[in-house]
C-alpha positions in Angstrom: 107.7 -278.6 -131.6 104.3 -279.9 -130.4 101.9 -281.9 -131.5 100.1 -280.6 -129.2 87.1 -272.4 -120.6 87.7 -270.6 -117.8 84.4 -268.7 -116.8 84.4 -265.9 -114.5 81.9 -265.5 -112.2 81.4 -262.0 -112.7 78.5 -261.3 -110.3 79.8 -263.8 -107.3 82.5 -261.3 -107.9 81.0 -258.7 -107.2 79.1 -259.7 -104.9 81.6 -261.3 -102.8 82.9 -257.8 -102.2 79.9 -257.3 -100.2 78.2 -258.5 -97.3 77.2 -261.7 -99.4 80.0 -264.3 -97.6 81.6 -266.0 -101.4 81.6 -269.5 -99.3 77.9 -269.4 -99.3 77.5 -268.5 -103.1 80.7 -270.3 -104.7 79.6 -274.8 -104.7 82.5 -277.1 -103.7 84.8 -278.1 -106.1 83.5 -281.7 -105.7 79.9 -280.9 -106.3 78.4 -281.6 -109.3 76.1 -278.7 -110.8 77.0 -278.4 -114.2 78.3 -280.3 -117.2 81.6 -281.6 -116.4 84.6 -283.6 -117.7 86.1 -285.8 -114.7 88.6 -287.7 -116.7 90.4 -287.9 -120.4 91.9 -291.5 -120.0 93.9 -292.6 -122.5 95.3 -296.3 -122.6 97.9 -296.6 -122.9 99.2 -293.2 -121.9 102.6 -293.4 -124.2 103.5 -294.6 -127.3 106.7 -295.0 -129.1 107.3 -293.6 -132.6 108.6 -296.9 -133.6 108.7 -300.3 -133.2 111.1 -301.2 -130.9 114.7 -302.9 -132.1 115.4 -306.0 -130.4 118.8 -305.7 -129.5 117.8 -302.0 -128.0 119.7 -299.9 -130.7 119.3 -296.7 -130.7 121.0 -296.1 -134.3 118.3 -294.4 -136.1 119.2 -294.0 -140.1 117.2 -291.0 -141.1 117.3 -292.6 -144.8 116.0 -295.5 -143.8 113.3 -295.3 -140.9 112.3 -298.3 -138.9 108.8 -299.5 -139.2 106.2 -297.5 -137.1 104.7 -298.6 -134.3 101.2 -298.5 -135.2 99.0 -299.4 -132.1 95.8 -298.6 -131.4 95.2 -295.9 -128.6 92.2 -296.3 -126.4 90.3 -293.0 -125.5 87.8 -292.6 -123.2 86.0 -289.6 -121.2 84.2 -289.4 -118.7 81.2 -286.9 -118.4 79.1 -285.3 -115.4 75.8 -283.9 -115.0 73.4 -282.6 -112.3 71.2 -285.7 -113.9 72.3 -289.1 -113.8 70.4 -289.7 -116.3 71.8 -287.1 -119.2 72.9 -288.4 -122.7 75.7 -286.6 -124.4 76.8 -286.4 -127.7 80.9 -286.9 -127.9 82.5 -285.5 -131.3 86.2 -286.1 -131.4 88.4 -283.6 -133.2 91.5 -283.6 -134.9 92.8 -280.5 -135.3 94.3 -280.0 -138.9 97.2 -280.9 -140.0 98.0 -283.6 -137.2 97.1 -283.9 -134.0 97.1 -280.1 -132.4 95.8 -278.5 -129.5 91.8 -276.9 -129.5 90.5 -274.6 -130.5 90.2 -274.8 -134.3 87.1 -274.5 -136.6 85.9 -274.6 -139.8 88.5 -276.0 -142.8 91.1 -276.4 -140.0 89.2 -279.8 -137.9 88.1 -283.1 -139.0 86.4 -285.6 -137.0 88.6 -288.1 -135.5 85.4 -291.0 -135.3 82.5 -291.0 -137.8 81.0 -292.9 -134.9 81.0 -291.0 -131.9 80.9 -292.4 -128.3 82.3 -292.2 -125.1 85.6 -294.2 -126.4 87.4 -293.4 -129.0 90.3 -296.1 -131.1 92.8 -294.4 -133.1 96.7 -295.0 -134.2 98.6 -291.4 -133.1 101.8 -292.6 -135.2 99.8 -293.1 -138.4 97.9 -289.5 -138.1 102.2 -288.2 -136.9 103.5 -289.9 -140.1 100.4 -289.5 -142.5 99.9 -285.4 -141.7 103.4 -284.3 -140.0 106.4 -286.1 -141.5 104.9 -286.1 -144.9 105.2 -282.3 -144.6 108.9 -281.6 -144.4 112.2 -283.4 -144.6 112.5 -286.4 -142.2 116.1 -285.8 -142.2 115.5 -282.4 -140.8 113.3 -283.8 -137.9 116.2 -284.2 -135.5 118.1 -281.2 -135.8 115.0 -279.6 -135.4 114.8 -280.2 -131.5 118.1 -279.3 -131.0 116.8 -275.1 -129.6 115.1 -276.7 -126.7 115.3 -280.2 -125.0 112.1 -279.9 -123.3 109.7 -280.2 -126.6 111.5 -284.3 -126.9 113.3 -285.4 -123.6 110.0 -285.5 -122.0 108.2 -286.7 -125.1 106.3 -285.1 -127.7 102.6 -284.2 -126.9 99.6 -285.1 -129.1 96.4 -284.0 -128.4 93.2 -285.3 -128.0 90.4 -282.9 -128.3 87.2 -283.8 -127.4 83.3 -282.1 -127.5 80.6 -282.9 -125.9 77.2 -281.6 -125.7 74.1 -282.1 -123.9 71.4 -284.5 -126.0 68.8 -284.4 -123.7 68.9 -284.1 -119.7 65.8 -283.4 -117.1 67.7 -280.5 -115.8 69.1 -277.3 -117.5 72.7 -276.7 -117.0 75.0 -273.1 -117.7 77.3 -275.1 -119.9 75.4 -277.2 -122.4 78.7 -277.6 -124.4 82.1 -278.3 -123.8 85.6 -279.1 -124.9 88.2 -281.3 -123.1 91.8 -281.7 -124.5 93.9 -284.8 -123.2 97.8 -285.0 -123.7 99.2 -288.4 -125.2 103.0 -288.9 -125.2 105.2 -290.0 -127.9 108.8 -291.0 -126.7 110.6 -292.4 -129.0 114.3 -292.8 -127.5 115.9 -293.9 -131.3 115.0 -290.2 -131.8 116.1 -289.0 -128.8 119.7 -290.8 -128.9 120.0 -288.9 -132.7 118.7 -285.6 -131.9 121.5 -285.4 -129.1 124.1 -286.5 -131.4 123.0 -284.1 -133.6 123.2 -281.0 -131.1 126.4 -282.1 -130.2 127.3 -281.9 -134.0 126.4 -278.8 -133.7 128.6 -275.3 -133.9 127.8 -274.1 -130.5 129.5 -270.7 -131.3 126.8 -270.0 -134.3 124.1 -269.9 -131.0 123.4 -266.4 -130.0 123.9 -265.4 -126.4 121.2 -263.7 -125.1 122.0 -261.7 -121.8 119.7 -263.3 -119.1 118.5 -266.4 -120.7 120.6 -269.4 -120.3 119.6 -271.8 -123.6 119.2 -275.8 -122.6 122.6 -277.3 -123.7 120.8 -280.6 -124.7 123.8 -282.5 -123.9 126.4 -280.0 -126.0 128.4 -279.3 -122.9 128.0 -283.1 -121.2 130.9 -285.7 -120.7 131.5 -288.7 -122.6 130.2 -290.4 -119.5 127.2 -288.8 -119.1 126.5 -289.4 -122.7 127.2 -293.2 -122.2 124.6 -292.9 -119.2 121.7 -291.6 -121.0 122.1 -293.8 -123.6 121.9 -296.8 -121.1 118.7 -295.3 -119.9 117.3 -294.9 -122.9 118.0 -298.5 -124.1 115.9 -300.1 -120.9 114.0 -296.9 -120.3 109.9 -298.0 -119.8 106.8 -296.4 -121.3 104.5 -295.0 -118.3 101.4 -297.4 -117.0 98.2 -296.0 -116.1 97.1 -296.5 -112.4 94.3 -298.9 -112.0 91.6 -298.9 -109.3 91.0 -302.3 -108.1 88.1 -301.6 -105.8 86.8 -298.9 -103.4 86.0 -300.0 -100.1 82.6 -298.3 -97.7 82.7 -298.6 -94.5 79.8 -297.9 -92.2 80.5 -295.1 -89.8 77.9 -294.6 -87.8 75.9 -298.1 -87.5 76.5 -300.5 -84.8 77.7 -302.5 -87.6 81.2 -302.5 -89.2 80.4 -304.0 -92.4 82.5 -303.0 -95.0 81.4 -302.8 -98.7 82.6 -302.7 -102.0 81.7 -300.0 -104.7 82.6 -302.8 -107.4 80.1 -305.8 -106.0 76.7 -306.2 -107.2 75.2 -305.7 -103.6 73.1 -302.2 -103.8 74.3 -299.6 -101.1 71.7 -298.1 -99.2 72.2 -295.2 -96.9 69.7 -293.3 -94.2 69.9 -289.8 -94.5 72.6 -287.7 -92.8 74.4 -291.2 -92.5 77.8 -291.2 -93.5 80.5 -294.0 -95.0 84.2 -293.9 -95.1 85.5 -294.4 -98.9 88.7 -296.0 -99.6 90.4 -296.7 -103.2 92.6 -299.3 -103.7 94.6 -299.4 -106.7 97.1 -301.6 -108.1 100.5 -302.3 -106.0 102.7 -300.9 -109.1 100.7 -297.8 -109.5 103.3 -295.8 -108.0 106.1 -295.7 -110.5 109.6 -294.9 -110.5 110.9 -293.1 -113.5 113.9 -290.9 -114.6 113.6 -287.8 -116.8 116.4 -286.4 -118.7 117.2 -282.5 -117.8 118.4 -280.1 -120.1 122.3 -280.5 -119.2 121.9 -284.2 -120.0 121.6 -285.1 -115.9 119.2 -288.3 -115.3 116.9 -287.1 -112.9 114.8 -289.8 -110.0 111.2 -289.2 -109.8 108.7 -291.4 -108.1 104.1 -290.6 -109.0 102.4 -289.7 -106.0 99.2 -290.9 -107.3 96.3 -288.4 -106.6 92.8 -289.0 -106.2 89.9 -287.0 -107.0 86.3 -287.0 -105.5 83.0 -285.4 -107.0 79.2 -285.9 -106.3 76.2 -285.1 -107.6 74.5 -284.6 -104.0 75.7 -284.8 -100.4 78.8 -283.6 -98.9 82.8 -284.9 -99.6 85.1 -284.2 -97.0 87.6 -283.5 -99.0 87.7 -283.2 -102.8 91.5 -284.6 -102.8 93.1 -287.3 -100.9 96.4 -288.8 -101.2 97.9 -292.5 -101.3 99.4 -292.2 -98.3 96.0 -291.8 -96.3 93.6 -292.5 -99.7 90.2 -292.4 -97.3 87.5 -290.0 -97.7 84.1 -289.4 -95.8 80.6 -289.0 -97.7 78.0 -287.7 -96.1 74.3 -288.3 -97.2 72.1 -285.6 -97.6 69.4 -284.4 -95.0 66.3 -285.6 -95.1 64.8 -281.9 -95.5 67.1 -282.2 -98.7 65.5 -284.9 -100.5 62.8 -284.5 -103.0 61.6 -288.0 -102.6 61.3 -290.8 -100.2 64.4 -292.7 -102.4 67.3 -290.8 -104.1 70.0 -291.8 -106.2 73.2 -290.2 -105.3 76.7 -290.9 -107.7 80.1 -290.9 -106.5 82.8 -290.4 -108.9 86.9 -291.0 -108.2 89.6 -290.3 -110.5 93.5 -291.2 -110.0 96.3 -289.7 -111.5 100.0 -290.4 -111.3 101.2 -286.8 -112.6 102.7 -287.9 -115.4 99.1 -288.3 -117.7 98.6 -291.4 -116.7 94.9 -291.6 -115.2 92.0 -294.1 -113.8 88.4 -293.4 -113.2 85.8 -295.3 -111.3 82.2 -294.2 -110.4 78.8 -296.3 -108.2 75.6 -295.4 -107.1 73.9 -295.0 -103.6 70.7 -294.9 -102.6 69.2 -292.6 -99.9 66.2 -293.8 -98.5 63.6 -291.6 -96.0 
């Protein structure tokens, strides 16, 4: 159970089975020459279903729910364009009856915000509880996850469907409209703890056997002490963080001086063109999580985030559109002077991290090029 554009170039295609070499027809990844969305961030990145016992019981009487957890969940995108100085028009979707995946149209979506913006506050357990739950037996809610592990032992996935459209921008783009879809989790371990008692409840015998598939076991087939393990996890197990980006440091490359900036201060950032600046993010000394994930034979698995980073630009050239925290740096390079329309241009650098996990952080600057 869950809660939760690709457009083909059809004449690069063709032409790139020519003489026409597809490098010089096909823009880098990090370039920015179109309406995009960078990054869905949503904070915070899980939720539980609800609120938390203090003792850490995991007893969950389907009779008698516990209160919900109703917390507000902070939404925001971020969107591209050729012009830095495009307006958009956000329109936040809930797809009917709770919180499903795009697309739907028509009778089947609602908005989500009769005040769209950029950010977007809403409670994911009241729109579970209010257009899910109310729909069929709670008791039944357990046992219902009992076919296949994955759809709770990870969490449950709620989306977040957002469109956006061009309101009024200098330059024409392809894509005047799009649609982004971001994943929130629900983990609720009460639910978890009962849904594996109730599997293990379960006549196994009354499961077919179908040759060459091997169904998860969700814990049918696990010892007592594995059993007594997960629930120990899932007593002191921790809700994912988002990664934060302190700061990005620039650092002169090909001056006589070694001055190093930051993206975040209020001094303005002027570069010659053709110069180039080394571009470091820093993020936050925790960002790099450790977290166990239940399998589907009921084995706690170790896992650490290898946070990611992202580039794009709306001019100039990236080394490299991904770098990685182990050696985080990247090089920008301004454009040529023959590429500049005017004797002062403002370029905008955009970097987004991501843990793996849908945790993300975002954080863009400006540069000027001067003749």
């Amino acid at each position: 159970m869950r809660f939760g554009r690709s457009i083909v170039p059809t004449a690069l295609a063709l032409l790139c089975g020519g003489a026409v070499s597809c490098a010089d027809l096909i823009p880098d990844e990090y370039r920015i020459e179109d309406l995009r969305i960078l990054n869905i961030k949503v904070e915070p990145p899980e939720v539980p279903i609800f609120i938390a016992a203090e003792n850490g019981e995991l007893e969950l009487a389907l009779d008698q729910l516990p209160p919900p957890d109703l917390r507000p969940v902070t939404v925001t995108v971020v969107a591209a364009h050729p012009d830095l100085n495009a307006t958009f028009q956000y329109d936040w979707i809930q797809c009917l009856p709770g919180l499903g995946p795009v697309p739907c149209d028509g009778n089947d979506r609602k908005r989500l915000s009769n005040n769209p913006k950029s950010t977007l506050e809403f409670t994911p357990v009241q729109i579970l509880l209010d257009e899910l739950i109310a729909q069929q037996q709670v008791s039944e809610l357990a046992g219902g996850f009992t076919n296949d592990p994955r759809e709770l032992l990870g969490g449950l996935l709620a989306n977040v469907n957002v469109e956006i459209r061009v309101q009024d921008a200098a330059v024409s783009v392809d894509t005047p409209i799009l649609e982004g879809q971001k994943r929130l989790i629900l983990f609720e371990p009460r639910l978890v703890a009962q849904t594996i008692l109730t599997a293990r409840e379960t006549d196994t015998s009354q499961i077919p056997n179908l040759e060459g598939i091997s169904l998860p076991s969700l814990c049918t087939t696990a010892s007592d002490t594995q059993i007594a393990e997960i629930f120990d996890f899932l007593r002191v197990r921790q809700p994912n963080e988002n990664p934060r980006i302190e700061m990005i440091e620039l650092g002169r490359l090909l001056r006589t001086d070694s001055s190093t900036l930051s993206a975040t201060s209020s001094t303005a950032i002027v570069l010659s063109p053709g110069e180039r600046i080394s571009l470091t993010p820093v993020i936050n000394e925790d960002a790099a999580e450790s977290y166990q994930v239940i399998d589907g034979n009921c084995n706690l698995m170790d896992f650490t985030e290898k946070p990611v980073f992202s580039w794009f630009t709306n001019l100039g050239q990236l080394n490299s559109q991904i770098s990685r925290l182990k050696d985080p740096k990247n090089i920008y390079q301004a454009p040529a002077a023959s590429e500049l329309e005017s004797a002062e241009t403002t370029v905008r650098i955009f970097t987004v991290v991501r843990d793996g996990r849908g945790g993300s952080d975002h954080q863009s600057f400006d540069i000027v090029i001067r003749k």
